[in-house]
C-alpha positions as CSV (number, residue, x, y, z in Angstrom):
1,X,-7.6,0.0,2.8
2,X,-6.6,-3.7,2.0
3,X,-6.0,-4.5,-1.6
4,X,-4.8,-7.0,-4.3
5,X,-1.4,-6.0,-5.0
6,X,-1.8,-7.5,-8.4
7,X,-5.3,-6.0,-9.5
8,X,-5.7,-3.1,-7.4
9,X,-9.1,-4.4,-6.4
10,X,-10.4,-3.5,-2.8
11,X,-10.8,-6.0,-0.6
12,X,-11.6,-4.7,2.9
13,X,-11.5,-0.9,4.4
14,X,-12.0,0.3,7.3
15,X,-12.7,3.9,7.9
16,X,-11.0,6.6,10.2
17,X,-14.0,8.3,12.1
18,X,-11.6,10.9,13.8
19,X,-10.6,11.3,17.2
20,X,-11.8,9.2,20.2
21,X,-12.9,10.6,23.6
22,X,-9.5,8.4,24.7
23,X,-6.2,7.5,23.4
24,X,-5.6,4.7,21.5
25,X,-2.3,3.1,22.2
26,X,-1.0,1.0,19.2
27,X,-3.7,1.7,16.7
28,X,-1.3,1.2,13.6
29,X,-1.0,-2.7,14.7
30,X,-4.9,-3.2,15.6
31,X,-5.7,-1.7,12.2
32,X,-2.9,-3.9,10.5
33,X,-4.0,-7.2,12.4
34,X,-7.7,-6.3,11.5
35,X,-7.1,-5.8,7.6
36,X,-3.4,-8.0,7.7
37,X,-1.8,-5.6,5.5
38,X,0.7,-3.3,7.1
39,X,1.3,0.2,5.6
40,X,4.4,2.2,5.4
41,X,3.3,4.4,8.5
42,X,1.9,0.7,10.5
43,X,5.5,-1.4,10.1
44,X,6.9,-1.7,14.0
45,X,9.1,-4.6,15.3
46,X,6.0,-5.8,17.5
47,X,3.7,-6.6,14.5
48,X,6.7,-8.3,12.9
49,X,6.5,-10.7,15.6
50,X,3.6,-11.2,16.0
51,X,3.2,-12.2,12.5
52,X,6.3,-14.6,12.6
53,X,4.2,-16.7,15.8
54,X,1.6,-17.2,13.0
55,X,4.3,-18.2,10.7
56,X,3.5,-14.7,8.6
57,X,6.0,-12.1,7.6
58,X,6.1,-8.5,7.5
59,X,7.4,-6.8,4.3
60,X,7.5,-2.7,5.5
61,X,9.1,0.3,7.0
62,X,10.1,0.6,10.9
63,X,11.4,4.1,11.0
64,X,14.8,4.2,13.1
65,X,13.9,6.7,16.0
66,X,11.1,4.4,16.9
67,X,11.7,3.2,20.8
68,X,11.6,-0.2,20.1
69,X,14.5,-0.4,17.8
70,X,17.6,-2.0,18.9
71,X,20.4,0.7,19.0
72,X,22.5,-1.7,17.5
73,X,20.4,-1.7,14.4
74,X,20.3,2.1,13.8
75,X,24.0,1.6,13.1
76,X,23.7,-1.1,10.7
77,X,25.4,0.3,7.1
78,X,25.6,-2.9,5.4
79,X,23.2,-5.5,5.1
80,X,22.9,-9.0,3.1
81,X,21.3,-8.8,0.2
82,X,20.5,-12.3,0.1
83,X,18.4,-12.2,3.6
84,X,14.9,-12.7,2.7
85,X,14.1,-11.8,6.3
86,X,15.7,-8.3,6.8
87,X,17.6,-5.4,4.7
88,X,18.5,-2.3,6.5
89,X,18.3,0.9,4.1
90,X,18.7,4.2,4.2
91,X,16.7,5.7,1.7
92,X,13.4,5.0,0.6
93,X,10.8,6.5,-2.0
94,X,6.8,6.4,-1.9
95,X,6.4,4.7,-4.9
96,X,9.8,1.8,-5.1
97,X,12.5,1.2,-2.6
98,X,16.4,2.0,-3.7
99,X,19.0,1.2,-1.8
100,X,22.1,2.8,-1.9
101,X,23.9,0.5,-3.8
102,X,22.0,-0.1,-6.5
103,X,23.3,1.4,-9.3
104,X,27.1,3.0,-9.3
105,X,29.0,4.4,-12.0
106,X,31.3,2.1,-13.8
107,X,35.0,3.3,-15.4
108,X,33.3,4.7,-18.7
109,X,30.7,7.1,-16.5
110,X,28.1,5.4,-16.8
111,X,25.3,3.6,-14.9
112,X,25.7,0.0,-13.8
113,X,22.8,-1.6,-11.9
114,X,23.9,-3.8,-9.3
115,X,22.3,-6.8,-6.9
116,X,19.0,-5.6,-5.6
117,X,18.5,-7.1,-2.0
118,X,15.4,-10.6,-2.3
119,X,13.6,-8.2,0.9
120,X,13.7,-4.8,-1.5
121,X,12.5,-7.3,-4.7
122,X,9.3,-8.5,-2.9
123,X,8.5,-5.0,-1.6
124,X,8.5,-3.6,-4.8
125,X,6.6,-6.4,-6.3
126,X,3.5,-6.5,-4.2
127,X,3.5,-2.7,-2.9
128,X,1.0,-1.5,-5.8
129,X,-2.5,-3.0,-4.5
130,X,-3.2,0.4,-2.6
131,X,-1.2,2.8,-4.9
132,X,-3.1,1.9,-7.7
133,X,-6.6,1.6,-6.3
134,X,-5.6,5.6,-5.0
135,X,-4.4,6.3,-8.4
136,X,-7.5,5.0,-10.6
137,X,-10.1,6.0,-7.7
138,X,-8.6,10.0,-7.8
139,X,-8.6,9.6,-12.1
140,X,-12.6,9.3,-12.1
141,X,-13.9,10.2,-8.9
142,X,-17.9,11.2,-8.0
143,X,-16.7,13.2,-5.0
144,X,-17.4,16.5,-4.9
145,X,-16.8,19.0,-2.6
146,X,-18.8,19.2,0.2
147,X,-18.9,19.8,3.9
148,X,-21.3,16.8,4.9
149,X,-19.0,13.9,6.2
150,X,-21.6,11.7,5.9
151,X,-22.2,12.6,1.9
152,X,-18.2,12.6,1.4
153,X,-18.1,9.0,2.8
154,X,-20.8,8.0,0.3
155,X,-19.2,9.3,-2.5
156,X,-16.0,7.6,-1.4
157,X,-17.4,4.4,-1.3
158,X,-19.8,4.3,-4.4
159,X,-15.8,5.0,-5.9
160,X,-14.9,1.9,-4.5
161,X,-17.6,0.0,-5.7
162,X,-17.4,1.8,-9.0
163,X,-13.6,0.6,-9.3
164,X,-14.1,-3.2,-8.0
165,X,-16.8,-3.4,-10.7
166,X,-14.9,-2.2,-13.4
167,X,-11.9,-4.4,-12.2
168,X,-13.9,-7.6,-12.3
169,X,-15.8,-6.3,-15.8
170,X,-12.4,-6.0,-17.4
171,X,-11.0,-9.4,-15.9
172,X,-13.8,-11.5,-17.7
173,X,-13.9,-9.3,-20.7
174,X,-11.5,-8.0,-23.4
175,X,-10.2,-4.4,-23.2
176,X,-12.5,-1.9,-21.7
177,X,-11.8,1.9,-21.3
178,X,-12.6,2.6,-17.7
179,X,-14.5,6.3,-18.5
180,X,-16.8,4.5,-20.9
181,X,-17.3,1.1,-18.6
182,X,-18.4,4.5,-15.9
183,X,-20.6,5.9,-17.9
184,X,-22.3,3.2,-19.4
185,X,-22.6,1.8,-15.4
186,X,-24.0,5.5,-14.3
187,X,-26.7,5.2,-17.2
188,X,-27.5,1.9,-16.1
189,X,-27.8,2.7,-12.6
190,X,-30.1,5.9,-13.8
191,X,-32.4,3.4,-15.0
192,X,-33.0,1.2,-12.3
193,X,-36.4,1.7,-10.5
């Protein structure tokens, strides 16, 4: 799923139908160069290269025992925080990225927040489009359970279309409470012939 990491809104999707009769090798980048918005689990050093011939960058996550990580920068325990290009961490969160030295305890015992890296900044500003469209789609969701893939699909996607609606109601309208804009769309849609 591709979304506005302001809004939230969906923008493109494309759906996994399961496995193929053959392996796909690489599928994480030909999903990310499809939709050009790599996930936590799509981030490798070949997509971030690819990008940087189109003058593109890559803001995500290589894990360290991937093959094609140098060994030299598994070892890496410091990094610049000034690099806009790269920071090298060690612990990460689903939600925001913290880096080790973020926050330390001062002489009186309590906690001093400290320089936060430019690369870490700009994750944690644009890394909400998805989280959020999860998060509101799961709140008030049609779905129900059911063994028909086909059916589940549906549901999924009237969801989507339920949410982008109701995104670009509430952009060109005052405050609208998300149940009510729902129901008052599902007795609207009830209507139609």
């Amino acid at each position: 799923m591709c979304c506005d990491c302001e809004s939230g809104m969906v923008i493109n999707l494309q759906m996994y139908c399961g496995k193929c009769d053959k392996k796909e090798e690489n599928q994480g980048f030909r999903v990310t160069i499809n939709m050009v918005a790599p996930q936590l689990c799509m981030g490798n050093l070949r997509l971030a290269h690819y990008l940087a011939q189109y003058g593109s960058t890559m803001l995500g996550t290589v894990r360290k025992n991937r093959v094609e990580v140098p060994e030299e920068a598994k070892q890496i325990k410091r990094y610049d925080t000034n690099d806009d290009k790269k920071a090298t961490t060690r612990e990460a969160d689903s939600t925001e990225v913290y880096t080790k030295g973020e926050q330390v305890r001062g002489k009186d015992g309590k906690l001093v927040s400290v320089h936060k890296p430019n690369v870490i900044k700009q994750y944690n500003a644009t890394m909400g489009g998805v989280d959020s469209a999860d998060q509101m789609i799961h709140t008030y969701t049609c779905r129900r359970r059911i063994s028909r893939w086909n059916v589940r699909i549906l549901y999924d996607l009237l969801d989507i279309a339920a949410l982008n609606a109701y995104k670009v109601y509430h952009h060109h309208h005052d405050k609208v409470d998300r149940l009510n804009f729902l129901n008052e769309l599902t007795e609207l849609l009830m209507e139609m012939e």
